[in-house]
N, C-alpha and C positions, 0 to 999 in steps of 0.2 A: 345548931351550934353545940359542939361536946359541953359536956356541965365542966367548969370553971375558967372557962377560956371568956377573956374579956379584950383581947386585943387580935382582933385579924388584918390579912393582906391580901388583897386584890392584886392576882397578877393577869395583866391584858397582852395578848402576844398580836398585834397586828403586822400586815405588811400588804402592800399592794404595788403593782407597776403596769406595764404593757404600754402600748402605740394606740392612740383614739383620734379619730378624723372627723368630724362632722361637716356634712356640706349643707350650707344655705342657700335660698332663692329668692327673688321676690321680683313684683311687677306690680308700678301701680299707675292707675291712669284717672287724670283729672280734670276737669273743665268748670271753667267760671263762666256764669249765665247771667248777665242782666237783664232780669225780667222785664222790669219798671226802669224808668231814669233814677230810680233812688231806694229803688230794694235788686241787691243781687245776688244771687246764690254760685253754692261751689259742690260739685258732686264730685265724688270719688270712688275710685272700688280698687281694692287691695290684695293680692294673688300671691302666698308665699307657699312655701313649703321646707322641708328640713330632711336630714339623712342622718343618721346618729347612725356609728358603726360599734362594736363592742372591741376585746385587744383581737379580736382574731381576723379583723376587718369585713365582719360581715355585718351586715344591715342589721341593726337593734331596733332601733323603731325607725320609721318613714312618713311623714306624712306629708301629705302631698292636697293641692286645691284647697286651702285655707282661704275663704273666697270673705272680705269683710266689707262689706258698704260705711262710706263716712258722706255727710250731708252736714252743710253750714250753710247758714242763709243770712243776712242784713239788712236792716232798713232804717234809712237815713228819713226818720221824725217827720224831721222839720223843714228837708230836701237844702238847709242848709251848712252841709258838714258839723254839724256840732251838737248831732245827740246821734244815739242809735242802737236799736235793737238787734241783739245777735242769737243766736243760737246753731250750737253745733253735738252733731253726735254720730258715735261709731263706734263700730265693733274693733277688737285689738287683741291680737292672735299672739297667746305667749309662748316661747318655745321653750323647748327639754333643753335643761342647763346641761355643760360640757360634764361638769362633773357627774352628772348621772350617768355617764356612759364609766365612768372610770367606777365608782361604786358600784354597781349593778350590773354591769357588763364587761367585768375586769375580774383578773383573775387576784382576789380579794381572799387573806387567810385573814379568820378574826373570831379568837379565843377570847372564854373568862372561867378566869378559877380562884376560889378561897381556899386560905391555907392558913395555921396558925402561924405566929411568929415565933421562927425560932431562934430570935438573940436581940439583942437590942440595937436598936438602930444606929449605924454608924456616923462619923461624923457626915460623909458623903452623900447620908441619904441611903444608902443601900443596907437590904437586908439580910436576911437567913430564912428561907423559908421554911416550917415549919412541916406538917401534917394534912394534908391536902382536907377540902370540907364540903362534899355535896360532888355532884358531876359538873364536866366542863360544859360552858356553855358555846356551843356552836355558830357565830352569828354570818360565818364565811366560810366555805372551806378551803380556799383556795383555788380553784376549778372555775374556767370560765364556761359559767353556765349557756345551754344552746340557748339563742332569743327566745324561742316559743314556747320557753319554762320561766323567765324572769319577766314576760308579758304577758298581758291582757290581749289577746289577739285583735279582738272588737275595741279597743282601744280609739278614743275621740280626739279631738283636740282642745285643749285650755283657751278659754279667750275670756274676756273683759267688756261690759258694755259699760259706755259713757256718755251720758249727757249735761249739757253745757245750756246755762239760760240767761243773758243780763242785760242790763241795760246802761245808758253811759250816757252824758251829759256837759256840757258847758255850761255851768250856771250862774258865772259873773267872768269877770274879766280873766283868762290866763288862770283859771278853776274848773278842774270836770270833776266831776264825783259818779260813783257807782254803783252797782248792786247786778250781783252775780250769786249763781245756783250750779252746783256741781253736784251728782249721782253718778255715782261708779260702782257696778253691779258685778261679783264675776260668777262667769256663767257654768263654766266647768272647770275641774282644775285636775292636773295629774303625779300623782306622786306613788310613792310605793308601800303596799301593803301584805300584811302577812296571813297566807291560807291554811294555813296551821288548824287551828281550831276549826274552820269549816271542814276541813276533810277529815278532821280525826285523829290527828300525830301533832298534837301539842308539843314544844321543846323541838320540832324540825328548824324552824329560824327560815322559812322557805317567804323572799320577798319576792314581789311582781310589780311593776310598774303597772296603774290602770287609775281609770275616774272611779275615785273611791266613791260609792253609796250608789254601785252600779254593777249588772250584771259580769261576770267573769265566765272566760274562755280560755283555757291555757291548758299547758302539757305538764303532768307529774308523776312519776314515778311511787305511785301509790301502793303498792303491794309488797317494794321491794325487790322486783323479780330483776330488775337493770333497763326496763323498758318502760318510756314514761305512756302513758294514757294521756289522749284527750279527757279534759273534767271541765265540768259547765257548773258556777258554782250561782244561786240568786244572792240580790243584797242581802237578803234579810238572813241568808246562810252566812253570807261574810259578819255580818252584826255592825259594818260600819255605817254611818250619818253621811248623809250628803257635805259635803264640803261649799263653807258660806262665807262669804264676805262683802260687805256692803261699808259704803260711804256717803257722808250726807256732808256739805259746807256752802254754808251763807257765808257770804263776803260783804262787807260796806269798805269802799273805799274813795279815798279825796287825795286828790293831787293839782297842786299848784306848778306849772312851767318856770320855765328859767325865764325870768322879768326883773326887772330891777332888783338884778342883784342878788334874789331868792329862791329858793325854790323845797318844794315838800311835797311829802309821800307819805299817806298814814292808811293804814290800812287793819281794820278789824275784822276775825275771822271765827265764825261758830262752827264747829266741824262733829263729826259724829264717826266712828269707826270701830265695827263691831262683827264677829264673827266668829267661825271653829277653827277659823284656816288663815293665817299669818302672812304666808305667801313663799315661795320657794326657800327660803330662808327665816329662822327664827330671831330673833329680837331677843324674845320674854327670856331664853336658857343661854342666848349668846351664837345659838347654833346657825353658821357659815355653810354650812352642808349644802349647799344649792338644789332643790329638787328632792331629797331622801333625808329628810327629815325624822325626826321620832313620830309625830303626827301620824296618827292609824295604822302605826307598824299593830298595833294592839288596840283590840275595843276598849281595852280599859284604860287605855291612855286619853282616851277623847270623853273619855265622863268627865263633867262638869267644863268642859275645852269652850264654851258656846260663851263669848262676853264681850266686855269691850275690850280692844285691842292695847298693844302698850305703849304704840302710836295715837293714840286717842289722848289727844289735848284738844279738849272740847273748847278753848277758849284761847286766843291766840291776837295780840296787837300789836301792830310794830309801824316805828313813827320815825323815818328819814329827814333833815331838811339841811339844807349848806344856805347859808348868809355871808356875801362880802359885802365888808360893813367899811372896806379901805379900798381905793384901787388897787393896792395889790397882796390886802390881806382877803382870808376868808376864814369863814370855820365851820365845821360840821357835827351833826349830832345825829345820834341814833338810838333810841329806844325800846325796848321791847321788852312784854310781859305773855312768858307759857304757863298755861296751866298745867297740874302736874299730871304723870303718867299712872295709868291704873296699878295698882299692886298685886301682887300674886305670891302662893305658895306653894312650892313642889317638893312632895313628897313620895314616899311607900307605896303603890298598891296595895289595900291590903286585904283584898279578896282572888286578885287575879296574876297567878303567880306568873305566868310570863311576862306583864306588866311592870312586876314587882323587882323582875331580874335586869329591869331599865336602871333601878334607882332610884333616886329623888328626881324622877320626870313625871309624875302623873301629879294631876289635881286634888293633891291630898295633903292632909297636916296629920302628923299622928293617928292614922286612919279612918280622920272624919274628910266627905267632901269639905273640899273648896273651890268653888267654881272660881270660870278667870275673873279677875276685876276685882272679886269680891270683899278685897280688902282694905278698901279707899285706895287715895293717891298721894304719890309724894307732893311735895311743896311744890308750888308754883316759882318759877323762876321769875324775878327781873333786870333785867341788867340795862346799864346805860353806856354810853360811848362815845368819847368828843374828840374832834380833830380840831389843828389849826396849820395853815398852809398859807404860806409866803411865796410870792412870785416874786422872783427881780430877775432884773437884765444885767449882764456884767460883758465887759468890751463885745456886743454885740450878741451875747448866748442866752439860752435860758437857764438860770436858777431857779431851782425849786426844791424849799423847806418845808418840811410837815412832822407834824407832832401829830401823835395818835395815842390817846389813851382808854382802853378798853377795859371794861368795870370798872368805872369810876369811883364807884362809893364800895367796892373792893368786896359785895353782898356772897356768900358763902352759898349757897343754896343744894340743897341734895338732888343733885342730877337722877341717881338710880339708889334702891335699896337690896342689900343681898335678896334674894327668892328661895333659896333653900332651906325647907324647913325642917327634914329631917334629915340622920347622918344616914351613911349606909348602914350601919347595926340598930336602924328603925329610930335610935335614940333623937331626940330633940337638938338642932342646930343652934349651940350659943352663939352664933352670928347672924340669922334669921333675923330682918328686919332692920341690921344695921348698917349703916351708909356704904354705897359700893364707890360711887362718884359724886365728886365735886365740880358746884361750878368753877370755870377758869378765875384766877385771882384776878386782881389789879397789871394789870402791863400796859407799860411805857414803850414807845417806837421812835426814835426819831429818824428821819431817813432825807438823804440829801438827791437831788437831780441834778445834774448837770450837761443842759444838752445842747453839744457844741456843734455849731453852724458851719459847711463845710464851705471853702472860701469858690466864689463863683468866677469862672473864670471868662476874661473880656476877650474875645476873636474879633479880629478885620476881615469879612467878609467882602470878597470883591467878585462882583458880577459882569460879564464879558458879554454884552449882545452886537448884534450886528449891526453895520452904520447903516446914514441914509440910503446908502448906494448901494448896500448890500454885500460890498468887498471889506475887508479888513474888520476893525472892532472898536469901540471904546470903550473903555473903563468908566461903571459909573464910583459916585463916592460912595467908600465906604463906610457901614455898616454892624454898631457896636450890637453883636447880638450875644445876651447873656442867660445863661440856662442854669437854672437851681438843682442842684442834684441833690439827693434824700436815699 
């Protein structure tokens, strides 16, 4: 920064387009086995594959025999319909989002440069740029890169493992209750990282699709000369973490059928979600980006990255139930209380300067770590909600009234809190910490039905068979046949 300049401008020059095609496949074949009269199982096996093309229509990645076994099995207790033991699990193959063909295999310009300002901002928003400050930063150049330079050649496939355990019951009249176990593990994942610093040429901005925290095989143009070289890079030369995510959730749940009149669903949920890796898309920054994420574009992005997630609401209840309390009134309600979301702060890198040319994306506050999570969680939400619903008959139709009122007691609750914590000029965010989102207020619905019966129509069908004799005919009688139409 020149000495007295206290106001800069960031100017970002992107642009992208082209034709991207992807072909998908898949085959799955399954068979249910009754073992016993009262335990039966279900095998499956699942065969896909995928073809992601880049703008020039050639093959960007391919992957092909994604081979995943699924297995559920059951056993009925009691051998009399009203308990029983399940379990189910399976691998689940995730594929390369469309957009990562158009990012990384699109012919992608994508500039940054600081400049001072030169005049005051107008009323439009628009400025004067001033004195340019530091080199451009390069993150595209435009050029659609060949595949065997934006890949990992030895490149795997992403999948998920999950398993399923509970058990289920009738345990008085038109009452079952539950208890279920969910683990979902994922096994590898693929997104795009940058070899920049393993090869030597920091500030190149060179990304490759691959399973991060794993060997690399790819083509680059290392010397300069216009000629790219095969280069074999180890993990521990790239410096990234394996990519982790894991899930844990107990369930208790109770439900009552539709019996006189009634009926409920409640169900409590302890869950656990924790890890370096979010999933194709981020949450915690807002980032939509499918697949090309900031996530291990840089080692320095993923320091302190390992925690709970921002979907992690460890505590989770919610309570259904409708009562008609008239023959043709009824009412309904619905309950529920979340726990809140982890909190987080993004800031500076402030040792790693390609990091650092990200922005307020790395796990930092004013150059100290902040690991994810580390900063409690917002408020737990709860919110209530009643109906009431009126049926009547009017010359032969149906009417139907309902009233629905959603937050009843109108509770305010902080959905989200800003996450940035510092500005781009390193300075401290006076909005860090302050409410991003609210819960929905109080609202009222009323809404009318009316649904008119269409009139049925009476035919005299007359049936011609042969007499006793075989010559001529008689008419039997006629025959009011009437058909409903819908």
């Amino acid at each position: 920064m020149p000495d007295g300049v206290t106001t800069v401008v960031r100017h970002r020059l992107y642009r992208r387009g082209g034709s991207f095609k992807t072909t998908a496949s898949a085959g799955y074949i399954e068979d249910l086995w009754d073992v016993f009269s009262n335990v039966s199982a279900r095998l499956g096996i699942r065969n896909e594959g995928f073809n992601n093309r880049n703008a020039l229509g050639e093959t960007f990645i391919k992957m092909t025999n994604q081979w995943a076994l699924r297995f559920g099995i059951v056993w009925d207790v009691r051998a009399n319909g009203k308990s029983r033991l399940f379990l189910n699990t399976g691998r689940y193959h995730l594929p390369i989002a469309n957009n990562t063909n158009v990012r990384l295999a699109g012919s992608e310009l994508f500039t940054q440069d600081w400049f001072t300002l030169g005049s005051a901002i107008s009323h439009d928003g628009s400025v004067v740029l001033g004195n340019k400050i530091g080199p451009t930063s390069v993150f595209g150049d435009g050029l659609v890169q060949p595949a065997d330079e934006v890949l990992n050649t030895t490149v795997k496939p992403m999948y998920q493992d999950e398993f399923i355990v509970g058990f289920e019951a009738e345990f008085w009249s038109n009452f079952r209750g539950g208890l279920s176990y969910i683990h979902r593990n994922l096994g590898r994942a693929i997104e795009d990282i940058t070899i920049d610093e393993a090869i030597g040429l920091p500030g190149e901005f060179h990304y490759i699709l691959t399973n991060p925290g794993t060997n690399v095989r790819t083509r680059y143009d290392v010397d300069g000369d216009g000629i790219s070289e095969i280069i074999e890079l180890s993990a521990a030369e790239l410096g990234y973490p394996t990519p982790v995510r894991k899930y844990h959730s107990l369930t208790v749940a109770v439900k009552k059928s539709w019996s006189r009149g009634s009926y409920l669903d409640a169900t409590y949920t302890w869950s656990h979600s924790y890890s370096n890796y979010e999933g194709l898309v981020r949450f915690d920054n807002g980032q939509s980006d499918a697949g090309i994420t900031t996530l291990f574009d840089f080692a320095g992005l993923m320091e302190g990255a390992y925690g709970n997630l921002p979907n992690d609401r460890r505590h989770s209840l919610k309570v259904f139930g409708v009562y008609k309390f008239l023959p043709r009134w009824q009412c309904s309600f619905s309950a529920s209380y979340l726990h809140g979301r982890p909190r987080n702060a993004f800031g500076i890198h402030p040792t790693d300067p390609n990091a650092a040319r990200y922005g307020s994306a790395s796990f930092h506050r004013q150059g100290r770590l902040t690991p994810r999570g580390s900063l409690g969680r917002t408020e737990g939400i709860f919110n209530i909600d009643f109906g009431l619903q009126l049926d009547q008959t009017i010359w032969s139709n149906a009417l139907q009234i309902k009233l629905d009122v959603f937050n009843v007691f109108d509770t305010n609750g902080i959905l989200e809190v800003r996450k940035v914590a510092d500005q781009q000029t390193g300075a401290p965010s006076p909005t860090f910490g302050l409410p991003a989102a609210f819960q929905r207020p109080r609202t009222v619905r009323i809404s009318f039905k009316y649904d008119i019966q269409p009139s049925i129509p009476t035919a005299s069908l007359h049936i011609a068979e042969p007499s006793a004799t075989g010559s001529g005919s008689k008419v039997r009688p006629a025959i009011n046949a009437r058909k409903n139409f819908r």
